[in-house]
DRENTI-900001 format. One line per 10 residues: number of its first residue (from 0); their letters; for each residue x, y, z of C-alpha. Coordinates in Angstrom, 2 decimals, m for minus. Example, Ala and Ser with C-alpha at 12.3 -4.5 7.8 and 13.67 -1.06 7.14 Angstrom:
0 = AS = 12.30 m4.50 7.80 ~ 13.67 m1.06 7.14
% end
This chain:
0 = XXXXXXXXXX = 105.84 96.75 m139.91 ~ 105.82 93.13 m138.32 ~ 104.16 89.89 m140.13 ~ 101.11 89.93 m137.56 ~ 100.48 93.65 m138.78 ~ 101.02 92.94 m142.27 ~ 98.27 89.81 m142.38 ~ 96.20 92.24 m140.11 ~ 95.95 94.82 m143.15 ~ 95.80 92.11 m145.65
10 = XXXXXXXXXX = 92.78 90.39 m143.54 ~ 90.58 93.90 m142.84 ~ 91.64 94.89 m147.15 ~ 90.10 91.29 m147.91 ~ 86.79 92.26 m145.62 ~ 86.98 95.78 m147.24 ~ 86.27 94.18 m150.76 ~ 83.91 91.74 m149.88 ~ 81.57 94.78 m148.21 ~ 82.45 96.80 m151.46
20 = XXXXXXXXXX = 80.68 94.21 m153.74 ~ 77.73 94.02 m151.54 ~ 77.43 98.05 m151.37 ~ 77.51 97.96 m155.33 ~ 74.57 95.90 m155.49 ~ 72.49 98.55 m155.57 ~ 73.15 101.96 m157.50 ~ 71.92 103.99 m153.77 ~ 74.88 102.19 m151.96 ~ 77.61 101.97 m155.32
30 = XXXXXXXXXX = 79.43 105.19 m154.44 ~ 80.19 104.19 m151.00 ~ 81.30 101.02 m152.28 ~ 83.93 102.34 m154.38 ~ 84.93 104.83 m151.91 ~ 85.65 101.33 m149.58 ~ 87.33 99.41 m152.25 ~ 89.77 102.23 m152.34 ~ 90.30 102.66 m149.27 ~ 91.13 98.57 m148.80
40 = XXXXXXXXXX = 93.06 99.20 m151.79 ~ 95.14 101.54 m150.68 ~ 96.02 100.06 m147.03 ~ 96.84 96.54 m149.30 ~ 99.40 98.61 m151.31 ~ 101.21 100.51 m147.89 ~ 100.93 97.00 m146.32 ~ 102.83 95.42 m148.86 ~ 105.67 98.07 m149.17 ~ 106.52 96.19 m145.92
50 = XXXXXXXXXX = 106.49 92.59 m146.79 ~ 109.35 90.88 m145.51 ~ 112.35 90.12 m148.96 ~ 114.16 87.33 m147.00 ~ 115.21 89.00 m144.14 ~ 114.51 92.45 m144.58 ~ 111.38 94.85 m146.35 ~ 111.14 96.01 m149.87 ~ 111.81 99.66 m148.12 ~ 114.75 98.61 m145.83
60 = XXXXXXXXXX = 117.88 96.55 m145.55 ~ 118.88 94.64 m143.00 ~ 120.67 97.58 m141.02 ~ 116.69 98.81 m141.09 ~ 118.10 101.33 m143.27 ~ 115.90 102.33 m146.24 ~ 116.59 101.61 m150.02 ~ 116.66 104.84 m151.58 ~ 116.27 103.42 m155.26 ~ 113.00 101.83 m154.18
70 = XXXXXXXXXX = 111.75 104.29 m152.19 ~ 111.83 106.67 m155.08 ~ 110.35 104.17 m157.28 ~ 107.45 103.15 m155.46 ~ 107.27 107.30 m154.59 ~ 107.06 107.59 m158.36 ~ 104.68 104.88 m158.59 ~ 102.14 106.00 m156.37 ~ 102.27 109.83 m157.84 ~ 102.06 108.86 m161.16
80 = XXXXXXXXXX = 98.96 106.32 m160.34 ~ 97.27 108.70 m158.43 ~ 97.64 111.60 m160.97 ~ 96.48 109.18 m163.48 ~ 93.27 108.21 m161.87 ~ 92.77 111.52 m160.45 ~ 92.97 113.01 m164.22 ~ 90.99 109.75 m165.57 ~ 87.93 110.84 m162.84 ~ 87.69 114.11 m163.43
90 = XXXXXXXXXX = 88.00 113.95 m167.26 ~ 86.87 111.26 m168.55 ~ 83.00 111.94 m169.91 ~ 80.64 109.46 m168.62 ~ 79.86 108.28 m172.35 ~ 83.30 107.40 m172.35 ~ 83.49 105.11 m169.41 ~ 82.99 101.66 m171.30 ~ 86.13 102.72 m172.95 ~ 88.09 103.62 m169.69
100 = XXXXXXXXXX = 86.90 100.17 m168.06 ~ 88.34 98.18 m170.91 ~ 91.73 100.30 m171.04 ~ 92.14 100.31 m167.46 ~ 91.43 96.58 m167.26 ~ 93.82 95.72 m170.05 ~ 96.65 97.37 m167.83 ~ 95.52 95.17 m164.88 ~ 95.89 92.22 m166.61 ~ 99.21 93.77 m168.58
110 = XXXXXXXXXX = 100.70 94.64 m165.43 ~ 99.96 90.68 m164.26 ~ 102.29 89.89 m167.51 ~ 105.05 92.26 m166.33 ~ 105.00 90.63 m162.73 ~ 105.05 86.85 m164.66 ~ 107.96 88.44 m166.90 ~ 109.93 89.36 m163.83 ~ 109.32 86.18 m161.93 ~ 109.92 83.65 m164.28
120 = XXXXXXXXXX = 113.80 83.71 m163.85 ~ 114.07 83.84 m159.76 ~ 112.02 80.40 m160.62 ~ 115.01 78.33 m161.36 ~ 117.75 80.92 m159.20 ~ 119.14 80.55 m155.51 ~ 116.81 83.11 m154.07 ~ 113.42 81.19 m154.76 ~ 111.13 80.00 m151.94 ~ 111.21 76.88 m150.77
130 = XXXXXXXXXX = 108.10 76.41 m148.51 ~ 106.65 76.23 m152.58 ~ 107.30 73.50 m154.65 ~ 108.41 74.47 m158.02 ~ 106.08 72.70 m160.22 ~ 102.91 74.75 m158.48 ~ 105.15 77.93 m158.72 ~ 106.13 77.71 m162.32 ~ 102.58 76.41 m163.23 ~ 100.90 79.41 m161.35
140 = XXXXXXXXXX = 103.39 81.78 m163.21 ~ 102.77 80.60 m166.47 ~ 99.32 80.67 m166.48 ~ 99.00 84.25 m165.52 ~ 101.46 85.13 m167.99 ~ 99.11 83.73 m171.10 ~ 95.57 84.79 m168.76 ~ 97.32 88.61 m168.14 ~ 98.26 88.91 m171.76 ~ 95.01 87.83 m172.97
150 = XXXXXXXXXX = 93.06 90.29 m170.76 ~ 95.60 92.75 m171.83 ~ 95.28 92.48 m175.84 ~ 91.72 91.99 m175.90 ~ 91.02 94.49 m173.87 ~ 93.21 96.88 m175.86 ~ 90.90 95.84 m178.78 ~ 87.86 96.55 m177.01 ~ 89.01 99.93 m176.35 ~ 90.13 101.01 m179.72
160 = XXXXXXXXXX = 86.45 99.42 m180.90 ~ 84.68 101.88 m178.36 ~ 86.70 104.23 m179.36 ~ 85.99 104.05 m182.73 ~ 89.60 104.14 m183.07 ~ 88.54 100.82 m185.80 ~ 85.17 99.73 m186.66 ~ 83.03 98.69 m183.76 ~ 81.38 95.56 m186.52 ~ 82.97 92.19 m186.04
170 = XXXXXXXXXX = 86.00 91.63 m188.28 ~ 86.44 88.89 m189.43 ~ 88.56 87.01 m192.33 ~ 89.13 83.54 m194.06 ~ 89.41 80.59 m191.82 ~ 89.70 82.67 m189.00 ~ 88.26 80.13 m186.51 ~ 90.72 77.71 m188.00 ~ 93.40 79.96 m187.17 ~ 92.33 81.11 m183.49
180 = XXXXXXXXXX = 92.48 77.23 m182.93 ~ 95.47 76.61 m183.92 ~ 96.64 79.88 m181.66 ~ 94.60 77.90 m178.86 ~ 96.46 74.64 m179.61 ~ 100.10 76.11 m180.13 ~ 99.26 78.20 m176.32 ~ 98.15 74.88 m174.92 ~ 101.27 72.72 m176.39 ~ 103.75 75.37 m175.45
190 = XXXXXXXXXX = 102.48 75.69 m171.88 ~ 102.58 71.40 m171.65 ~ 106.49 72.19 m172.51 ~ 107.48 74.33 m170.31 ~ 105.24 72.48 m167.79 ~ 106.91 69.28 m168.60 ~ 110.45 70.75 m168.55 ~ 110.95 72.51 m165.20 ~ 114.00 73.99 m166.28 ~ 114.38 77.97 m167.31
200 = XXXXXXXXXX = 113.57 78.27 m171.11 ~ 113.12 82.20 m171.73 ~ 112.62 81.50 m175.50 ~ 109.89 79.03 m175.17 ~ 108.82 81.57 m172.24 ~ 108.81 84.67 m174.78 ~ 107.38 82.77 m177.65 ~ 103.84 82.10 m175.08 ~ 104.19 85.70 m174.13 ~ 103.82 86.27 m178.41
210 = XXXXXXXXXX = 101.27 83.45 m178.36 ~ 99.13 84.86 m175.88 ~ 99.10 88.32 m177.14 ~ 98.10 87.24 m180.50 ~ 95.39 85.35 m179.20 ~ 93.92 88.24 m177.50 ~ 93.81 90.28 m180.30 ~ 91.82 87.55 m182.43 ~ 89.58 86.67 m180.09 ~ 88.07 89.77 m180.01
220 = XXXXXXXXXX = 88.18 91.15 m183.44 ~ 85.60 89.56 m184.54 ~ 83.01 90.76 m181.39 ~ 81.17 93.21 m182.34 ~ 80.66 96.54 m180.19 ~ 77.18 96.03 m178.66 ~ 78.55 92.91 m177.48 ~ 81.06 94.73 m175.45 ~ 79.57 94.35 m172.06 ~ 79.94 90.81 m172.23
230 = XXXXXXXXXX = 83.49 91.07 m173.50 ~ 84.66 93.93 m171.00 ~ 83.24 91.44 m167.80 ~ 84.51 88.47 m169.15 ~ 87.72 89.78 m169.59 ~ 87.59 91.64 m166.17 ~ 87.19 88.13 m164.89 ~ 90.34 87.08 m166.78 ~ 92.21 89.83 m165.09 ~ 91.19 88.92 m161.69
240 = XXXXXXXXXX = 92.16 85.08 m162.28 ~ 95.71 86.32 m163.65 ~ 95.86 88.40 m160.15 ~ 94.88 85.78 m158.05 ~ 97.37 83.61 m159.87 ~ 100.31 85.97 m159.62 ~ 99.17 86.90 m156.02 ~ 99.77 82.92 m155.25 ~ 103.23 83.76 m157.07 ~ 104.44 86.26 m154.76
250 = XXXXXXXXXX = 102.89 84.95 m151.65 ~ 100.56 87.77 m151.40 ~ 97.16 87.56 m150.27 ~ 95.18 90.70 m150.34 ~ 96.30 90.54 m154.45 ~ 95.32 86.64 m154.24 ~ 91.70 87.51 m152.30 ~ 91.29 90.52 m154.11 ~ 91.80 88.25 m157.70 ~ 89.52 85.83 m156.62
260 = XXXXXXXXXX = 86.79 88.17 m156.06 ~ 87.02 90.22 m159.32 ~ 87.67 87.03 m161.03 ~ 84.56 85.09 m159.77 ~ 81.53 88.06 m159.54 ~ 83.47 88.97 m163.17 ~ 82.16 85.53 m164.58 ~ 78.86 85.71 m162.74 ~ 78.32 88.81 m164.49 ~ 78.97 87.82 m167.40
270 = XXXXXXXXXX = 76.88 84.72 m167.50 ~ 73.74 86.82 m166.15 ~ 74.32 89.11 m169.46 ~ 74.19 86.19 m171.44 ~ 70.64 85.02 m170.15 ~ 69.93 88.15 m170.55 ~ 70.51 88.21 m174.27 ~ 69.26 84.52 m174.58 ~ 72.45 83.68 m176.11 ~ 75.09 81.15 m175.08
280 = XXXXXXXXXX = 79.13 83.36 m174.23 ~ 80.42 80.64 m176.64 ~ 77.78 82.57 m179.40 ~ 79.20 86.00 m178.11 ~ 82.47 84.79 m178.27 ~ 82.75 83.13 m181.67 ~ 79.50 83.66 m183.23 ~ 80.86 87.22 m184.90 ~ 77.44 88.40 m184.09 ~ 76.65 91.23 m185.80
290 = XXXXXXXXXX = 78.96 91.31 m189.18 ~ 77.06 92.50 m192.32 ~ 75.26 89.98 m194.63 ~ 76.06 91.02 m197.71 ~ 73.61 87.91 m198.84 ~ 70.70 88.47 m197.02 ~ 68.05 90.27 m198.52 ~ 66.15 93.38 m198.18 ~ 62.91 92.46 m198.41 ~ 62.52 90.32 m195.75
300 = XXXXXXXXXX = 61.56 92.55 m193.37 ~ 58.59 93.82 m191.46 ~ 56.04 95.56 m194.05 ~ 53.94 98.05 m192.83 ~ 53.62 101.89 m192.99 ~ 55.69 103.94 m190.42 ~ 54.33 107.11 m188.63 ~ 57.10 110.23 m188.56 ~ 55.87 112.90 m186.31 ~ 57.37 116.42 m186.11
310 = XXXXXXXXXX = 58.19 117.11 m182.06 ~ 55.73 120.02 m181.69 ~ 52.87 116.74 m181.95 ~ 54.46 114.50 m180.18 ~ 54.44 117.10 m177.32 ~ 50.94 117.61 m177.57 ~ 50.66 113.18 m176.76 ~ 53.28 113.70 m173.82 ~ 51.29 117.05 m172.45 ~ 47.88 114.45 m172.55
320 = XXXXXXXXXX = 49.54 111.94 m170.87 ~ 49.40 110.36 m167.24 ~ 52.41 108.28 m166.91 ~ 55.53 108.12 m169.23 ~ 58.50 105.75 m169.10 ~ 61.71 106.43 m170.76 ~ 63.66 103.67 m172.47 ~ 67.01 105.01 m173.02 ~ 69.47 103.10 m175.31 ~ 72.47 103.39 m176.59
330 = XXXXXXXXXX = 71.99 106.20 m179.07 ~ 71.57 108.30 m175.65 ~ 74.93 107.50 m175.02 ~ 76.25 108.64 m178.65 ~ 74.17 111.47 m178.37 ~ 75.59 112.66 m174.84 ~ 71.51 113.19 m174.46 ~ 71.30 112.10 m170.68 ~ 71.00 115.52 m169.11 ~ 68.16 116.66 m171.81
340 = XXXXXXXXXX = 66.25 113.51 m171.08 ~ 66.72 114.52 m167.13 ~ 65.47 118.03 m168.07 ~ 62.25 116.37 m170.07 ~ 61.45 114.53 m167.37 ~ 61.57 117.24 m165.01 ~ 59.02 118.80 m167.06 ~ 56.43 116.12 m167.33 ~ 56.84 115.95 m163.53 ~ 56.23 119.61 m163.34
350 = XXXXXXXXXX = 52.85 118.78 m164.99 ~ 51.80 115.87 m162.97 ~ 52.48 113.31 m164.95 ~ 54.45 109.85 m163.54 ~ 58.05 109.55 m164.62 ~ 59.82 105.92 m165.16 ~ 62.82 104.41 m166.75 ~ 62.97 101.09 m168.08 ~ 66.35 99.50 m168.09 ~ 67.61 96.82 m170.15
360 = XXXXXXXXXX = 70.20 94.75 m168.50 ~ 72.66 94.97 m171.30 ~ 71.40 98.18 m173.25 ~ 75.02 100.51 m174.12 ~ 77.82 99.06 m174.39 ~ 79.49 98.18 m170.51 ~ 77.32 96.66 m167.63 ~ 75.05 99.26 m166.38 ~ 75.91 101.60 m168.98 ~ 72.92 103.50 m168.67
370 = XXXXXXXXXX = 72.53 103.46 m164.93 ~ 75.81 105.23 m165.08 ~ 74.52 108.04 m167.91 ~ 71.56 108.38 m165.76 ~ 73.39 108.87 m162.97 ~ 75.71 111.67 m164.04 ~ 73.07 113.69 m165.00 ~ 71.24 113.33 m161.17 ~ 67.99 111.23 m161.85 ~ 66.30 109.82 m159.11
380 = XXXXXXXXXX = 67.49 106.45 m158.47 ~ 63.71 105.25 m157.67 ~ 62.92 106.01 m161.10 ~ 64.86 103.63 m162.70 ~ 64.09 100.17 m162.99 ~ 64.71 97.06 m164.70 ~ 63.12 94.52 m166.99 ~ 61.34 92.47 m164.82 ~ 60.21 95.34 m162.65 ~ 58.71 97.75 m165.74
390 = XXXXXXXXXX = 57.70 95.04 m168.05 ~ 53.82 94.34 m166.19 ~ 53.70 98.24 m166.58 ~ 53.85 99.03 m169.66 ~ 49.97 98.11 m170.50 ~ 48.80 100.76 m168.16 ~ 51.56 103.14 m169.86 ~ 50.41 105.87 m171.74 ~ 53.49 106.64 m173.67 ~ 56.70 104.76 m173.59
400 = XXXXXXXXXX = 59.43 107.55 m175.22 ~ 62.50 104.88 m176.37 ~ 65.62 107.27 m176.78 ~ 67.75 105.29 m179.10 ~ 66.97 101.62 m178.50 ~ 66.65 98.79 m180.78 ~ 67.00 95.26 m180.41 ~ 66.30 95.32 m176.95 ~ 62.75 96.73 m177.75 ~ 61.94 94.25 m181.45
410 = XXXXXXXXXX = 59.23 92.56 m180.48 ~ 60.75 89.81 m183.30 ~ 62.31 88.57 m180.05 ~ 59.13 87.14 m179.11 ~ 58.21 84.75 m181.82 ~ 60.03 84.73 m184.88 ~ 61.75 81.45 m184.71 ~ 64.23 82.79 m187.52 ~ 65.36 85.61 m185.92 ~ 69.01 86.14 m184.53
420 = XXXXXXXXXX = 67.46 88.15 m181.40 ~ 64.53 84.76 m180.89 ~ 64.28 84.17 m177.24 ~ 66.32 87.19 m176.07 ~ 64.32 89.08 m173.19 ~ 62.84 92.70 m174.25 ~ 60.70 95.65 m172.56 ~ 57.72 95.34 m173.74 ~ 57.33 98.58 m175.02 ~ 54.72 97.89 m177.76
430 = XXXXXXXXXX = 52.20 97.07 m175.15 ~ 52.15 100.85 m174.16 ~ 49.18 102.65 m175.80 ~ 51.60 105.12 m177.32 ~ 55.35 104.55 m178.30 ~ 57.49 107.39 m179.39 ~ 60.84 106.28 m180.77 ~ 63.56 108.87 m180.96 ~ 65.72 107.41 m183.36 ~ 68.31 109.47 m186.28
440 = XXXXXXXXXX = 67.37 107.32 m189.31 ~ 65.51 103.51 m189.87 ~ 68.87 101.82 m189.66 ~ 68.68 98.92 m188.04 ~ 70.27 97.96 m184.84 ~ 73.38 95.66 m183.89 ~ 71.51 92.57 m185.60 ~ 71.25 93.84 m188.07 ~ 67.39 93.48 m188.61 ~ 64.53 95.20 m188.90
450 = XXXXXXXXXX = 62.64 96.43 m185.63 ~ 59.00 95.58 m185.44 ~ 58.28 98.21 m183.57 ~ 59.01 100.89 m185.78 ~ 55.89 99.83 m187.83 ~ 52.91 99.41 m185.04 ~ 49.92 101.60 m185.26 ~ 50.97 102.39 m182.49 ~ 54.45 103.83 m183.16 ~ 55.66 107.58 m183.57
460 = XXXXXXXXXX = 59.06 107.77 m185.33 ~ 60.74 111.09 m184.17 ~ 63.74 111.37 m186.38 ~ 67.05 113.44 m185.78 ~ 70.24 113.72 m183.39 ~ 68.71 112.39 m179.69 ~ 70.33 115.41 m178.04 ~ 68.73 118.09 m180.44 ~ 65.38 116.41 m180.31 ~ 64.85 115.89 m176.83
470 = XXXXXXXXXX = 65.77 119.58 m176.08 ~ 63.41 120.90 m178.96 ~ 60.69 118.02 m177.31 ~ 61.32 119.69 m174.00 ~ 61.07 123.12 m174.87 ~ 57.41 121.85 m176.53 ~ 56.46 120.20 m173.61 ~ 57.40 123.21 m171.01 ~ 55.24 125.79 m174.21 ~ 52.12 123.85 m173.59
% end
């Protein structure tokens, strides 16, 4: 494969993922484009098979003769991937996809690592290029070396939070900020050395690879797990920059585009989460929002008497009503209750009555968490919509059913000045003349507060598993 044909792929895989972002926009178009970024994907990884290694391809020598050695590697490589993703697709439950983006993001950015790893000493050797002055090529390397391993331990952490492989609270421990800033520091002064010193230093390189790692891992302890979907984007922004870097490394530009993409609409992302919560991503980042108060005390909560309903009457308010709108939260996801919500709905609509969701921009614990539950279980995407779009409804609502929500629903948010959730954007289900909360127990959300809600004369508590009692709610509904 010549140069021209080479930049040729590289320029239409570079279009491809520019059109992909714009197709997942919008949860009609999303499917189509991930179907295009893999496609671009895939022509960027044959293309670069090709690229010229002085005078000759990976594949081939200079008698055009092919390497064997590599061409079983790369064979290897691609089988391997491909069974792995295959498996990962077809597996993998739906609830369990925040936990698969943060694993399969900390391998992007660990596989960014291994490339800096293997680069770092053809810096300094006779082979290196030229055309690239060694300063920019050693800076560029080093940086996605600490970015990559970042990305990688963090997200690691993330995973094993989601998981529940540890505890999805914040963890947190003596002087840790003090210590995560002296991790900062020692990354930052190691990096100025090797930076200063243009010469090959493997230890000093090693010791930032150890630097770097650690510094991963403490920067997200102490996030707690409904604050994942700011961590997962932020650090699938990391990623990208650490690809773009290392793509500017090897002289590769679909990997340098392709970075830059994932690395910028990463950071936009996560920004737009962070208005969403009303909360700065220094806050998410080192406010250990979340950890238990073992000071604060209990009676400084809402007082007020809350209504528990058993779901035979609460069918009887759904079988009266004209419009409902379903507010799912993350307790849906725990639950795996998507598919019995679906099957509720379809009975309400059997009955005449309107059918809406209302989703909160960071309700679950990835970025469009719940579109994604929703969608597995075949709801019409017209039926979903989000918090600026549902919010002037709710008044004309006749019952708002909220499947496992919590502080995206306290209307605390509002107006108390002293609460951790104060400014943070909310549906406004309490303005609905009838709120049914499916909910397992009067624990309180990630806040760790009391919802408001719960005690409004016009609140229904349902209590029990979300799965269990929107079945049993269904089966009511459908009796009547």
């Amino acid at each position: 494969m010549t140069s021209d044909l080479i930049n040729i792929a590289y320029l239409v895989t570079a279009v491809t993922f520019m059109l992909a972002l714009k197709l997942m926009n919008g949860p009609k178009t999303a499917r189509k484009g991930n179907i295009l970024a893999a496609v671009g994907m895939g022509l960027a990884l044959i293309a670069t098979f090709f690229l010229p290694e002085g005078n000759h391809s990976i594949l081939q020598n200079e008698a055009g003769e092919f390497k064997s050695i590599n061409v079983l590697l790369l064979g290897l490589a691609f089988v391997l991937g491909s069974i792995g993703g295959a498996w990962s697709a077809r597996k993998v439950q739906m609830t369990a996809m925040p936990q698969m983006v943060a694993l399969f993001n900390g391998l992007g950015g660990g596989a960014v690592a291994l490339v800096a790893l293997v680069e770092y000493p053809h810096l300094f050797g006779t082979m290196t290029n030229e055309t690239m002055p060694l300063g920019v090529r050693l800076t560029t390397t080093v940086l996605s070396l600490v970015i990559g391993c970042i990305s990688f331990a963090g997200s690691m952490i993330a995973f094993a939070k989601l998981q529940e492989l540890m505890t999805g609270r914040p963890i947190t421990w003596p002087g840790q900020k003090i210590i995560n800033l002296g991790l900062f520091i020692g990354t930052i002064v190691v990096i100025a050395l090797l930076l200063a010193n243009a010469t090959a230093q493997p230890p000093m390189f090693y010791a930032l690879l150890g630097l770097s790692l650690i510094l991963g891992v403490t920067l997200v302890l102490p996030i707690g797990g409904a604050d994942m979907p700011v961590v997962i984007s932020l650090l699938n922004s990391f990623t990208g920059c650490a690809a773009g870097l290392a793509g500017f490394v090897l002289g590769n530009t679909a990997l340098l585009i392709g970075g830059g993409l994932v690395g910028a609409s990463g950071l936009i992302l996560t920004l737009e989460m962070c208005k969403a919560m009303n909360r700065p991503l220094s806050n998410v980042i080192f406010g250990a929002f979340g950890a238990v108060d073992t000071t604060a005390s209990s009676s400084g909560g809402p007082q007020g008497t809350v209504r528990s309903y058993s779901v035979e009457d609460a069918a009887i308010i759904f079988a009266s009503a004209n419009n409902v709108v379903i507010v799912p939260g993350y307790g849906m996801a725990v639950a795996q209750a998507q598919h019995v919500v679906k099957e509720l709905a379809a009975k309400l609509m059997e009955k005449g009555i309107d059918v809406k969701y209302a989703i909160h921009p960071v309700a679950g614990r990835m970025p469009g968490h719940m579109n994604v539950l929703l969608a597995e279980a075949d709801v019409d995407y017209d039926q979903l919509y989000d918090l600026e779009e549902i919010n002037p409804m709710f008044p004309e609502t006749d019952v708002a059913l909220v499947i496992g929500a919590n502080d995206v629903v306290n209307p605390a948010a509002r107006y108390d000045k002293a609460s951790p959730i104060y400014g943070m954007p909310i549906l406004d289900v309490d303005k609905a003349k009838t709120v049914i909360v499916s909910k397992r127990s009067m624990n309180p959300g990630f806040a760790g507060i009391e919802n408001e809600l719960f005690f409004e004369p016009n609140t229904i508590m349902v209590f029990g598993n979300a799965k269990q009692t929107i079945a049993k709610l269904s089966a009511a509904v459908d009796s009547i």
